[in-house]
ZAVEX-479786 format. One line per field, with one value per residue (C-alpha): residue number from 1; residue in one letter; x, y, z. Coordinates in Angstrom, 2 decimals, always signed. Layout:
num	[NUM|...];
residuo	[A|...];
u	[X|...];
v	[Y|...];
w	[Z|...];
//
This chain:
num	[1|2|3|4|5|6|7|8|9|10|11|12|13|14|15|16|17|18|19|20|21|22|23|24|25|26|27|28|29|30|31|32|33|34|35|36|37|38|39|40|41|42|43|44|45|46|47|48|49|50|51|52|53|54|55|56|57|58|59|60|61|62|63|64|65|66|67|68|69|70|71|72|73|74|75|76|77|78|79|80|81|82|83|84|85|86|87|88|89|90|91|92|93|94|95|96|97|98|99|100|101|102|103|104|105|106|107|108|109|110|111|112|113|114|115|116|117|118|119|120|121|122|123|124|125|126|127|128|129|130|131|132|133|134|135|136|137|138|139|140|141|142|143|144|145|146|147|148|149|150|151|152|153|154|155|156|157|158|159|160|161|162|163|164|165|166|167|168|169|170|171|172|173|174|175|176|177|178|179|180|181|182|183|184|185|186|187|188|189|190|191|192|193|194|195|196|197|198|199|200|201|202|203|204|205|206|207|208|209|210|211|212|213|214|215|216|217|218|219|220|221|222|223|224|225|226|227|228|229|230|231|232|233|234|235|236|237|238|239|240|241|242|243|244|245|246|247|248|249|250|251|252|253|254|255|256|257|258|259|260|261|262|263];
residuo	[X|X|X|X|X|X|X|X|X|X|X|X|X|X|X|X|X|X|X|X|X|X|X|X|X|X|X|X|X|X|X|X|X|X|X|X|X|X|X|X|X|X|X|X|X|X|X|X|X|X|X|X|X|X|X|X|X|X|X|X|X|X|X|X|X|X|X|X|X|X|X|X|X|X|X|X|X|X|X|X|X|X|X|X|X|X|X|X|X|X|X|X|X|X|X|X|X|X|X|X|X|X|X|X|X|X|X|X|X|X|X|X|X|X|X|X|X|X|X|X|X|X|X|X|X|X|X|X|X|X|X|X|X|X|X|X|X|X|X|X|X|X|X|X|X|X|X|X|X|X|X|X|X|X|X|X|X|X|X|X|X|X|X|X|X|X|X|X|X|X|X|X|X|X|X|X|X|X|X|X|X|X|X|X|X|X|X|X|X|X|X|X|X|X|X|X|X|X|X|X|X|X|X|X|X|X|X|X|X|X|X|X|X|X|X|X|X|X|X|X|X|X|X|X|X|X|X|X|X|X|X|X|X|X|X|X|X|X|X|X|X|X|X|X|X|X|X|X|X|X|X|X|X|X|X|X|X|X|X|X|X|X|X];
u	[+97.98|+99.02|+99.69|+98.12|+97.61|+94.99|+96.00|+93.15|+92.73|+92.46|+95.35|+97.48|+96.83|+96.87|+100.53|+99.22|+100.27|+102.73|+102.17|+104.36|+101.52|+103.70|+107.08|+105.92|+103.80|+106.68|+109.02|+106.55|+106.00|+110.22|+109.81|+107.45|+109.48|+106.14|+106.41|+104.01|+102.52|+100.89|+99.67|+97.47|+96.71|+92.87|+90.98|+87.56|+85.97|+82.23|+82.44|+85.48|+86.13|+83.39|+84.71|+88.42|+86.65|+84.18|+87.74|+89.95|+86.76|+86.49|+90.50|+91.04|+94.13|+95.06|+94.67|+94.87|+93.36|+94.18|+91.93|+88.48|+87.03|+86.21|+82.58|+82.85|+80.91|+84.58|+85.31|+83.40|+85.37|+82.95|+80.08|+81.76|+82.84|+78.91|+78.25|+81.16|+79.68|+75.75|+75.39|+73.63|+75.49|+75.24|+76.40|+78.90|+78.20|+81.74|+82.70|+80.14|+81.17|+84.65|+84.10|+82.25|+84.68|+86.49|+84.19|+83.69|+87.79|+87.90|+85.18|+86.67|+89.99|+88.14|+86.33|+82.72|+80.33|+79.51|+75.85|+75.22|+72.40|+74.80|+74.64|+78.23|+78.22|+76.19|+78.19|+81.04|+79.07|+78.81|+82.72|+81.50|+79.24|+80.31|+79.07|+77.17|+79.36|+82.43|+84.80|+86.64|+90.30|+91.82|+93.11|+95.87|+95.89|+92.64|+89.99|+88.21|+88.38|+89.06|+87.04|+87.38|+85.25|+86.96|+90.66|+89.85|+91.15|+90.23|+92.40|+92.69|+94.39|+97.11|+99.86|+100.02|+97.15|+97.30|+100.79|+100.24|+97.12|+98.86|+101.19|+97.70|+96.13|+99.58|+99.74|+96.43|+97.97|+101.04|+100.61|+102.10|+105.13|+108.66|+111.72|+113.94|+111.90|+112.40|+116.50|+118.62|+121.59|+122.50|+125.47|+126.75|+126.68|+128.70|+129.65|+126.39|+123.16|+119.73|+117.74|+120.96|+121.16|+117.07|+117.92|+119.64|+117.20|+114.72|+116.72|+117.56|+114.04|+112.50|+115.52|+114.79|+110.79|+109.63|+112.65|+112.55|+114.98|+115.34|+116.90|+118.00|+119.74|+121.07|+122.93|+123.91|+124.68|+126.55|+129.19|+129.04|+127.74|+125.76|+125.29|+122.69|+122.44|+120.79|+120.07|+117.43|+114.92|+113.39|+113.23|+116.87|+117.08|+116.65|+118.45|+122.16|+122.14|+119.82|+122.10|+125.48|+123.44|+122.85|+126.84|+127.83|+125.91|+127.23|+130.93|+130.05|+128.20|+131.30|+130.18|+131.85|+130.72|+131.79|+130.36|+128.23|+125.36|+123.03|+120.17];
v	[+100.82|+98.27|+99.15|+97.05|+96.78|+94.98|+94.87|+94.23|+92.63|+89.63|+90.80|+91.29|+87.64|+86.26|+88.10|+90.62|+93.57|+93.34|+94.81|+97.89|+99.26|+97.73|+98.35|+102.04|+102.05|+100.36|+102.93|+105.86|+104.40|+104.11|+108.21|+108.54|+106.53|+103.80|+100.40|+97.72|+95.07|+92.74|+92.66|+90.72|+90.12|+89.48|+89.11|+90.69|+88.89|+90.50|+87.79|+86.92|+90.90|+91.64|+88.74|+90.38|+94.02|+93.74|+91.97|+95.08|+97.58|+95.55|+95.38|+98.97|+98.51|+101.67|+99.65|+101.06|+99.24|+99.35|+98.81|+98.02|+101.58|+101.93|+101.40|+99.10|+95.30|+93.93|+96.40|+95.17|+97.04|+100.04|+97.58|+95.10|+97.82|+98.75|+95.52|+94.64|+97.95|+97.24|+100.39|+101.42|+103.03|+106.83|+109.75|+111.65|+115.68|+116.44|+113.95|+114.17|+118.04|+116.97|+114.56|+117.03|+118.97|+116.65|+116.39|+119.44|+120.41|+117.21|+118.39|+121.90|+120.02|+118.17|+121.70|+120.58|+121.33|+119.13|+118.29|+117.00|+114.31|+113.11|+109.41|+109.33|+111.55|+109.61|+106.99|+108.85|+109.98|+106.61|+106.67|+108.71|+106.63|+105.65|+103.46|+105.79|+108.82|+108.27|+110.46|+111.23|+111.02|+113.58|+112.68|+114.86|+113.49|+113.72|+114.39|+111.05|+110.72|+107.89|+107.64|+105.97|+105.44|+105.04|+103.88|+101.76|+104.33|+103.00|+104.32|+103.59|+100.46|+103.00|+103.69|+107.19|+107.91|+105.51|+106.25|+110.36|+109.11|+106.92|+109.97|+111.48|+108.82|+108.06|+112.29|+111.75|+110.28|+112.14|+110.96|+107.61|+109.30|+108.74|+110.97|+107.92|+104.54|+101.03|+100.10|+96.62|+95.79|+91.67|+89.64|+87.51|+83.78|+80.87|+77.54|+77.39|+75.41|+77.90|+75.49|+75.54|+79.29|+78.94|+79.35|+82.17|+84.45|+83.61|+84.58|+88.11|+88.58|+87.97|+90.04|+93.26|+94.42|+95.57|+94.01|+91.43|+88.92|+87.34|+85.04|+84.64|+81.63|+81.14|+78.45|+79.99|+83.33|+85.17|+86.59|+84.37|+81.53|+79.01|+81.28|+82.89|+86.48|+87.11|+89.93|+92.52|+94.96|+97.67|+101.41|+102.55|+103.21|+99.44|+98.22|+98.05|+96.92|+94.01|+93.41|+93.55|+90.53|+88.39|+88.80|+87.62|+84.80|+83.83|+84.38|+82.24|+79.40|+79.53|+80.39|+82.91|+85.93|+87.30|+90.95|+93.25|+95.05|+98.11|+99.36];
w	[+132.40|+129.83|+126.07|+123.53|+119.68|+117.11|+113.25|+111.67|+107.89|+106.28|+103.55|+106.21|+107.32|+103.64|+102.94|+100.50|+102.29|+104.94|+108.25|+109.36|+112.40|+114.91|+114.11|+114.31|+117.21|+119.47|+117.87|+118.78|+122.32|+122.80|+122.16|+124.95|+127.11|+126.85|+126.07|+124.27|+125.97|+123.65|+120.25|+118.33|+114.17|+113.39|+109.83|+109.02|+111.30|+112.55|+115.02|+116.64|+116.46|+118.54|+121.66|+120.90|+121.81|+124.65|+126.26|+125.27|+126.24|+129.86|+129.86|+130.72|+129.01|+126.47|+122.97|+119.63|+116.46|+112.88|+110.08|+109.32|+109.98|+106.41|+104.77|+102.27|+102.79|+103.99|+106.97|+110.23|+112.95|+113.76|+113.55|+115.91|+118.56|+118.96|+119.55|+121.89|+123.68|+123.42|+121.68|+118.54|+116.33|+114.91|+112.95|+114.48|+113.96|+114.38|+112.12|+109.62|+109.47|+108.44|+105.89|+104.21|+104.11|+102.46|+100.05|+99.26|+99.03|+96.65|+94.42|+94.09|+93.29|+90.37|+89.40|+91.11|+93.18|+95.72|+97.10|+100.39|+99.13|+95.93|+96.85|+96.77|+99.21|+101.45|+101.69|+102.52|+105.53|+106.41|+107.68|+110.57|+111.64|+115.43|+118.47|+120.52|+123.03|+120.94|+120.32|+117.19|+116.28|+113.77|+110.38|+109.25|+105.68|+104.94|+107.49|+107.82|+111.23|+113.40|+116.81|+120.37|+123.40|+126.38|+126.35|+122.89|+119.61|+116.18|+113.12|+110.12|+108.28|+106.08|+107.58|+106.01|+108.12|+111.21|+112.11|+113.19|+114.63|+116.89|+117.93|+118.79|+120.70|+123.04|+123.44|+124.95|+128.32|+128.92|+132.74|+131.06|+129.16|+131.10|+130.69|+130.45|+129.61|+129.99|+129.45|+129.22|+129.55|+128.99|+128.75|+125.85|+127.52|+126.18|+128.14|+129.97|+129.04|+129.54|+131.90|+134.39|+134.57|+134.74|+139.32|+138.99|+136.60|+138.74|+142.40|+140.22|+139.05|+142.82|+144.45|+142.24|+142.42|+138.93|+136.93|+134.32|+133.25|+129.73|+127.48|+124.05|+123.27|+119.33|+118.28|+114.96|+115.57|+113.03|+115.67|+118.66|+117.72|+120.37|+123.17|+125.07|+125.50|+129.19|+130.42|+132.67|+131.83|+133.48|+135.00|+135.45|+138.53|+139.89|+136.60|+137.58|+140.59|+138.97|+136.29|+138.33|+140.45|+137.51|+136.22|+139.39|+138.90|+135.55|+136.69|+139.93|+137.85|+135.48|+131.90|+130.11|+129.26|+125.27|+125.85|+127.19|+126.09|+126.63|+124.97];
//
């Protein structure tokens, strides 16, 4: 199953507020030995939101979006995942229960009382209003759940929220977890051109099932200057054998190599 994430908001796309979903979501995948496949930004959108979804729904791909979920006139995400599902969409009981809740704990906060039919509270309710046989995703901040229906999990777009519901939504397939996850190791590469060491990434890549090869060339890098750092990634256990291939190489093709890496 492939790991994927939306970021959804048009200030994220304009530069007002800078995006820190998916630093965190590759750094709580790295704890659960996971790894992300692809990610992709998209504005507030009702549109080209829905095509993105009915892909990631039809994907089966375990994706995680961030944003949108809200009820105001700019948030289109719960609106567009009905549609990308052909389903209607509804108040959840189970999360209609908790954002009163909410409600109430705020009002008692603020020395009210709260009433179910206050207008205000109303439109709260409207937050846990879902496509159809979802499910909900907790909120440890503040109760307004997210939801998901099938492998697609919607959270919120603040990362004070969003970033413990991630935790939630990757603990949900611990079949996917690994002890030790994907390593590299790679060699510092200077004296060699990247389209002539292009054979030889290639012969490593189709000798070693389920190992991938890479390259980084700079040709301003603070420490080594032009080089390229090459390397391998993959499950340990086919990794060095993969890697001690491809250093052959370089030392046969005659490049030198300024150091060695592992991460």
């Amino acid at each position: 199953m492939h790991v994927g994430l939306i970021i959804i908001g048009d200030e994220i796309l304009s530069g007002k507020r800078r995006d820190s979903h998916l630093a965190k979501f590759i750094e709580l995948l790295a704890e659960r030995g996971m790894q992300l496949s692809w990610a992709q930004y998209l504005g507030d959108d009702r549109e080209r939101l829905t095509a993105r979804l009915r892909e990631a729904f039809a994907s089966g791909d375990l994706v995680v979006s961030c944003g949108g979920i809200g009820a105001t006139p700019d948030d289109h995400t719960r609106q567009s995942a009905a549609a990308a599902l052909g389903r209607p969409l509804a108040l959840h009981p189970g999360a209609r229960e908790l954002i009163w809740q909410r409600v109430q704990q705020t009002a008692a906060e603020q020395g009210q009382v709260a009433a179910e039919d206050h207008p205000d509270t109303v439109r709260r309710f409207e937050m846990g209003v879902f496509p159809e046989g979802a499910g909900i995703i907790p909120n440890p901040y503040n109760k307004i759940p997210g939801f998901f229906v099938g492998n697609v999990h919607f959270v919120p777009g603040f990362p004070v929220m969003a970033h413990p519901m991630m935790g939630w939504v990757l603990d949900r397939y611990p079949q996917l977890h690994r002890q030790v996850g994907v390593q590299e190791r790679s060699l510092i590469v200077q004296g060699a051109m990247e389209a002539s060491l292009t054979p030889l990434m290639e012969q490593v890549e189709s000798s070693f099932a389920g190992i991938k090869v890479f390259s980084l060339p700079s040709v301003d890098h603070p420490q080594w200057g032009r080089c390229i750092e090459l390397g391998v990634k993959g499950d340990a256990e086919r990794l060095d054998a993969a890697y001690i291939a491809l250093k052959q190489g370089v030392i046969s093709f005659g490049a030198s190599i300024s150091t060695e890496l592992v991460r």
